[in-house]
Each structure stands twice: as structure tokens, then as C-alpha cells.
C-alpha positions in Angstrom: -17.4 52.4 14.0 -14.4 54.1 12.1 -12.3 52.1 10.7 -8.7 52.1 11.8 -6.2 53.8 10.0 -3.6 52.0 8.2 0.1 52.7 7.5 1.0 54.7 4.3 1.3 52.4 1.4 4.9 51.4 1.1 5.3 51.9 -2.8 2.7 52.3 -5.7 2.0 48.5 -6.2 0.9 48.5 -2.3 -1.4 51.6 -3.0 -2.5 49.8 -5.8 -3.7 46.6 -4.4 -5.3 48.5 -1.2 -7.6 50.7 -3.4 -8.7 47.8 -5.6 -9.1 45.2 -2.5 -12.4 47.7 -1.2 -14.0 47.4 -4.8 -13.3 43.9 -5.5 -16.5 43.7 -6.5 -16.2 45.4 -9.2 -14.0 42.7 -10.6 -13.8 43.7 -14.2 -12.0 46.6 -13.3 -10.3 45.5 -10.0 -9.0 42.8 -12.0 -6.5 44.9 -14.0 -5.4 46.9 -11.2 -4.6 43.8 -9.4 -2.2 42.7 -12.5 -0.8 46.1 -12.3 0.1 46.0 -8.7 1.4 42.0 -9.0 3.6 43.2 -11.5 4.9 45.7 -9.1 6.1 42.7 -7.1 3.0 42.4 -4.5 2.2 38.8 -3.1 -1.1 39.7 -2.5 -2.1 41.2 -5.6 -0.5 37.9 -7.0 -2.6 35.5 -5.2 -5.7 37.3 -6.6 -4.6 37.5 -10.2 -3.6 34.2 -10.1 -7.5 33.6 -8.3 -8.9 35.5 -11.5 -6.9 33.5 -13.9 -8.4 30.0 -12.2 -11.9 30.9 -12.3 -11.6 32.4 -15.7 -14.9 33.9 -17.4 -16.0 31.0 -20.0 -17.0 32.0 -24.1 -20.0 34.1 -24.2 -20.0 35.6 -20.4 -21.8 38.7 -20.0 -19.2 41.7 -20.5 -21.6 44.1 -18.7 -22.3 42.2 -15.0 -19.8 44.0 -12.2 -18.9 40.3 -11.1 -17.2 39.8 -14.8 -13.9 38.4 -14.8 -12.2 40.3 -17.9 -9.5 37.1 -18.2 -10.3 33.6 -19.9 -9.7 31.3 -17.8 -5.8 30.2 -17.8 -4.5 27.2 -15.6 -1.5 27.5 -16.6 -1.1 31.8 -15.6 -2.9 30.9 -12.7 -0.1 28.6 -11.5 2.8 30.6 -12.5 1.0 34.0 -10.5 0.5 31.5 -7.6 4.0 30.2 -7.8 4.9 33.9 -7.6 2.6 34.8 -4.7 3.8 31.4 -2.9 7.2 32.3 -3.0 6.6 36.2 -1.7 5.7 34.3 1.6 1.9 34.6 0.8 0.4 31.5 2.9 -2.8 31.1 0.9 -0.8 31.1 -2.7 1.7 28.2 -0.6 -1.6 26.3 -0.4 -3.0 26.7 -4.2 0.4 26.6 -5.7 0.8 23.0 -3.8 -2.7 22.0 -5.1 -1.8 22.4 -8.6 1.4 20.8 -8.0 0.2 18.1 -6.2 -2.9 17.3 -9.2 -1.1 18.5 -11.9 -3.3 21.7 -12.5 -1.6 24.3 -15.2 2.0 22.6 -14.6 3.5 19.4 -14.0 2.5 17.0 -11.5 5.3 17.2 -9.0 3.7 15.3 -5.1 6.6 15.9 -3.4 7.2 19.4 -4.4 3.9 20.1 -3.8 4.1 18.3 -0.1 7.2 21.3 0.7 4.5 24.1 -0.3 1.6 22.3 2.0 4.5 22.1 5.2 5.2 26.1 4.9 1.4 26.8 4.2 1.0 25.0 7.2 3.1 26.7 9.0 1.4 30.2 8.5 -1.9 28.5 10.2 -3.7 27.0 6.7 -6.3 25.1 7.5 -6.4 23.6 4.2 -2.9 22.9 3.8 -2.6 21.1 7.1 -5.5 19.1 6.0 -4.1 18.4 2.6 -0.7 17.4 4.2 -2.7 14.7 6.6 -4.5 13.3 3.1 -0.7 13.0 1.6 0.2 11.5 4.7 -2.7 9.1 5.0 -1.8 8.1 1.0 1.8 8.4 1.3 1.7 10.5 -1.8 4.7 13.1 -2.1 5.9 11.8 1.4 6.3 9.0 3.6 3.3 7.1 4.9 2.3 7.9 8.5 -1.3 7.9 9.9 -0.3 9.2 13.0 1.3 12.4 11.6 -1.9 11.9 9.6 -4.5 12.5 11.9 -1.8 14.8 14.0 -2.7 17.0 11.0 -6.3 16.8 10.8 -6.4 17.7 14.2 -4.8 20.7 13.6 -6.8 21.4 11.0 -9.9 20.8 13.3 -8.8 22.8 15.5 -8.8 26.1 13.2 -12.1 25.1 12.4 -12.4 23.4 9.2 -15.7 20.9 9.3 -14.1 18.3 6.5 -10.9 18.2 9.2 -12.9 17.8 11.9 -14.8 15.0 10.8 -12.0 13.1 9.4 -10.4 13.5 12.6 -13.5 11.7 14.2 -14.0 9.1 12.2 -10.7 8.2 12.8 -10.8 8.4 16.6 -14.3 6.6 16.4 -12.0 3.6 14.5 -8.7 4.1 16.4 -6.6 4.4 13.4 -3.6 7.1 14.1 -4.6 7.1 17.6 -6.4 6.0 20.2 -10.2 5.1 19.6 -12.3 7.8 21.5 -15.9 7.5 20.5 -16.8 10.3 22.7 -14.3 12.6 21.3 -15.2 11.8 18.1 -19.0 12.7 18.8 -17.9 16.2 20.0 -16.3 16.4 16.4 -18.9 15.8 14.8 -21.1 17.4 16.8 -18.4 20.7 16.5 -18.5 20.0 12.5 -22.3 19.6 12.6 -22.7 23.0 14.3 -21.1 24.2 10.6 -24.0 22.7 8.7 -21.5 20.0 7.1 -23.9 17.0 6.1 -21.5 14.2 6.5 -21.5 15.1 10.3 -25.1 15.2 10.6 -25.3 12.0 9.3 -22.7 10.5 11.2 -23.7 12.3 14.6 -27.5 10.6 13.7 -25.6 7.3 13.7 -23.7 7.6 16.8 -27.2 8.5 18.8 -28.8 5.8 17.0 -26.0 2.7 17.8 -25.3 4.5 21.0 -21.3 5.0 20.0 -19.5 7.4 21.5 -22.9 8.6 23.8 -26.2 7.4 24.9 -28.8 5.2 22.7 -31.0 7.9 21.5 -33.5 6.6 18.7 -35.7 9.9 18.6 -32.4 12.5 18.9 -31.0 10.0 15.9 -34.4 10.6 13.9 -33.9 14.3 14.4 -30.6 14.5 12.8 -31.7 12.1 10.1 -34.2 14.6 9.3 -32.0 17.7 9.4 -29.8 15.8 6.5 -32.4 14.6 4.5 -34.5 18.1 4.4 -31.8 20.3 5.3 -28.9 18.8 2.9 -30.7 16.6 0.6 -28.5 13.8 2.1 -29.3 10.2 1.0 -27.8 8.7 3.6 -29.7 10.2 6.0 -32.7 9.6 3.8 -32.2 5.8 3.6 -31.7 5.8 7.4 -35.3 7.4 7.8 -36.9 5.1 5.2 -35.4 2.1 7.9 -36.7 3.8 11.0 -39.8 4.4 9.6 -40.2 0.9 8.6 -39.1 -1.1 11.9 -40.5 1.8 14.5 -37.2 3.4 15.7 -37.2 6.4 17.7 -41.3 6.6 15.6 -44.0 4.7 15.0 -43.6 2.4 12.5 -45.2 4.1 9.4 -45.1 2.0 6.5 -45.5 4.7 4.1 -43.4 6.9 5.0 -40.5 4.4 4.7 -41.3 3.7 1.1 -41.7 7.5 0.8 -38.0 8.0 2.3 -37.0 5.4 0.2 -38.3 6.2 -2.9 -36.5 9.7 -2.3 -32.8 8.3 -1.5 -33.3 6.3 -4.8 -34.0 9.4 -7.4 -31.0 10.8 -5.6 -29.4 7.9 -7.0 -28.9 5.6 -3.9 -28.0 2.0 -4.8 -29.6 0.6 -1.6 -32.5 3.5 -2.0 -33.2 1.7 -4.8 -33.0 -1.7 -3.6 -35.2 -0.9 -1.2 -37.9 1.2 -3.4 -37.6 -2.0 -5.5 -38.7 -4.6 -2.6 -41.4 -2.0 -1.6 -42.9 -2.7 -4.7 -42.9 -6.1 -5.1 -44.2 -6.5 -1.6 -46.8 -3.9 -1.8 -44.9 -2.3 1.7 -46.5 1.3 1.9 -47.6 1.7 -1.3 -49.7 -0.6 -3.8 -47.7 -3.7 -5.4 -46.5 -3.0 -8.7 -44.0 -6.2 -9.7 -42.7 -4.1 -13.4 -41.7 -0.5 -11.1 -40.2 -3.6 -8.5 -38.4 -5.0 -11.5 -37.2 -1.5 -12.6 -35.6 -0.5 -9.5 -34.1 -3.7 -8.9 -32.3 -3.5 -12.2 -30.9 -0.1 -11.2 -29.7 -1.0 -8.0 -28.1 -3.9 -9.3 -26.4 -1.6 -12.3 -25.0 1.0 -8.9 -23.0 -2.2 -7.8 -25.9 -3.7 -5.5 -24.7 -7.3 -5.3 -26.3 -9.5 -8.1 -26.0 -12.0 -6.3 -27.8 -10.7 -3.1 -30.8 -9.4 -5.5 -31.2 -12.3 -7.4 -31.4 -13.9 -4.4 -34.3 -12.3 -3.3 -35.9 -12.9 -7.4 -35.6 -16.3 -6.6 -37.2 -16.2 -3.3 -40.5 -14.7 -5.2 -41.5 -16.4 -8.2 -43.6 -13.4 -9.2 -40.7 -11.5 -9.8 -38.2 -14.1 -11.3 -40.6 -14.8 -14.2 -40.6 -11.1 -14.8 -37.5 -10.9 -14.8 -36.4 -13.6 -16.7 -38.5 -12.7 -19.8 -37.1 -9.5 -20.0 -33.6 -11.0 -20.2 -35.0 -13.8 -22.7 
């Protein structure tokens, strides 16, 4: 197809910034023409100068590679060149120029200024910045507290399609906070946001089959989406979930093994309960052979990721075994 014809460029800046936008590519030379043509007073050109400057190249980047950035990276350049941009109208600058305001990125930490650049990215149809304004909202940082305007604001957000947006909206209609609890219009949030590939909603959706929230008790479809996030996402969560399916026989037969297996993966991902688990596999010789020091081992991790002491030296003391072991070690 041809592409359609645009309007002459108004003045050379504009010429400027359309040639180099088709070659953008070619970033080590784009990038100058874009500096040219945001000097000329374009917003665009701006907001992807002030891009360049934020991601920077680092000490020692490869000069030759097309995808070079020929600018060390510069917070504080990137700010002032999205300031620029922000205030040309340009609705994406609105919404980086807020972000650095709002965490103090290249300039100084100013919430409520920051919350005035989110409202008039927002207007322009940001996804981001409407989500960003519910989050401020939510805090009551830079603004006054309100969850209802909060999650009026992830919805929006949902709406144009952003998955982080659309699962915060559910969880919050799955709790009733902001609004009125909806479990099955939270799982058709999830299940929107899980159609994106976003591994929170996987999960989630998994545990709404599974507890039968929101729509009917489905063990099997639960496993499925377990096994999406643990293979497809590398998800933990969904991991640990697996590991307890495969141990008590939900939605599969039970399969000893394979829980320890699931389990044993969730903990090198660094799950606390992972390893909690792993740890009581061991020591009870559940799906793989009885090894009390490995038991020992992961107990002592999960307890140093904030797994109650209490709880796991609850279960030392239940197994003498194991208490002596671990007692000696802390002699």
C-alpha cells in the first residue's frame, strides 16, 4: 500500500524531525538531527532528545552499532528537554516530565507539580499517566487521597488497554475497595490483561478458577494457567501453586514428585514459601529421598526471606531429627 501523503513541513525543524523519525534506527545519526530540529522549537523532536538523553550510552559502548546513542546518559538534560516537549502540548513528554517530577529524576522532587503534568497527560488519552494519577491517588501523594477517583483512573487506564491498569482495576473490584466488589468483572480483567501475556493476571486468573471467585470452580482450567506462568513467565507464584496441586491432587493426580520438583523451582527463584516447602520435602523424604542437612538448609533461607521463625521452628520442634541439627549448627 502507498503510503499517504503528508502536508508540507511547516518550517525546517518540522522537515527535520520527519526525515529523521523514518531512520530512527539509525540512532547515532538521527540523534543529532533530532537536537537540531528541538532546537528549532519542535515538541516532538524534544520528547525524543530528551528519550536519548535518559537512556544514555554507558562508558565503553560500541561507537560502530547503528542502535548507538552518541549522548551519555544525562538525567538532568533529559528533564529539562521533556519539560520543554511537556510544555509544547506534547502528551507523552506531560507524562515523563511528571515521572521525574514526581521521583525526583534529574530535578527536584516536586508530587504535586508532577500530579498537574499527569491530569493534562491524562487528558490527551495517556494510559500511563492516568494510571500514575490513580497510584497518586491511592497514596495521596501530590494530591488528596481518594480510592474512588483512584480506581475511576485505573479504569480508564484499563480501558485504553494497559494490562498493569487493568489488573489493578480487578483486584480492586475482586476486594470492593473504590467500588463495588464484582468478582466477575474482575475475572474479565484479568482475563482481558492475561490475553496481553501480563503474568500477574495469569496467576491471579489461575486463582480465581481454582477458589471459584468471580466464576466457576475449575481445578484443571486453574492448573492450566498455573502452568502458562510457571513455563511461560517463570512466575513463582504460579510455581508454588503447582507444587501444592501436585501434592494434594487438585485438578491432577496427586504426584508427589512433581510437587517437590515445582517446589524446589519456586525456591531457586527465590520464594520464601518455595523454600519452606523444598525444606519440609526434605526432611520428610516427600517426592524425593530424605536429606535432613539440604532440609536444614532451606529452612534457614526461608526463615532469612521473612518466613516466620516462629512458624518454622515450630515445625523443628515437632521433629527431633531436625532440631538437633539445627541446634548444633547454632551452638
Amino acid at each position: 500500500e502507498e503510503e499517504e501523503e503528508e502536508d508540507p513541513p511547516a518550517d525546517e525543524a518540522e522537515r527535520q524531525f520527519r526525515t529523521w523519525r523514518r531512520h530512527i534506527f539509525r540512532r547515532s545519526r538521527a540523534a543529532f538531527w533530532f537536537k537540531s530540529a528541538a532546537e528549532g522549537g519542535h515538541p516532538g523532536a524534544a520528547y525524543e532528545l530528551a528519550s536519548l538523553f535518559k537512556i544514555g550510552h554507558k562508558e565503553g559502548a560500541d561507537v560502530t552499532k547503528e542502535a548507538h546513542v552518541p549522548f551519555p546518559k544525562d538525567l538532568k538534560l533529559a528533564a529539562q528537554w521533556f519539560g520543554k516537549a511537556a510544555e509544547a502540548g506534547n502528551a507523552m513528554a506531560q507524562y515523563e516530565y511528571a515521572m521525574c517530577l514526581l521521583d525526583g529524576i534529574g530535578i527536584e522532587r516536586d508530587a504535586p507539580f508532577a500530579c498537574e503534568w499527569l491530569d493534562l497527560s491524562s487528558q490527551q488519552g495517556v494510559a500511563q499517566a492516568y494510571y500514575q494519577l490513580g497510584m497518586c491517588r491511592e497514596r495521596g501523594e501530590g494530591i488528596e487521597r481518594d480510592q474512588e477517583l483512584a480506581v475511576s483512573m485505573f479504569r480508564r487506564a484499563a480501558e485504553l488497554g494497559m494490562p498493569d491498569a487493568q489488573v489493578l482495576l480487578a483486584l480492586n473490584l475482586e476486594a470492593g475497595v473504590g467500588c463495588v466488589k464484582d468478582e466477575r468483572e474482575a475475572v474479565e480483567w484479568y482475563e482481558r490483561a492475561a490475553d496481553l501475556h501480563t503474568a500477574d493476571a495469569i496467576y491471579l486468573l489461575g486463582r480465581c478458577h481454582l477458589d471459584g471467585r468471580g466464576t466457576a470452580k475449575d481445578p484443571p482450567m486453574a492448573l492450566t494457567k498455573f502452568l502458562n506462568g510457571a513455563e511461560g513467565h517463570k512466575d513463582a507464584r504460579a510455581m508454588l501453586q503447582l507444587g501444592m496441586c501436585c501434592q494434594f491432587g487438585i485438578g491432577h493426580e496427586k504426584d508427589l514428585q512433581a510437587a517437590f520438583g515445582w517446589f524446589l523451582k519456586a525456591a531457586e527463584l527465590g520464594s520464601p514459601e518455595g523454600m519452606l516447602n523444598t525444606g519440609l520435602c526434605y526432611n520428610e523424604g516427600m517426592g524425593v529421598m530424605a536429606d535432613h542437612e539440604k532440609a536444614q538448609v532451606w529452612l534457614e533461607r526461608a526463615a532469612g526471606k521473612g518466613i516466620s521463625t516462629a512458624q518454622t521452628m515450630s515445625y523443628l520442634r515437632r521433629d527431633p531429627r531436625l532440631k538437633a541439627q539445627w541446634d548444633l549448627t547454632r551452638a
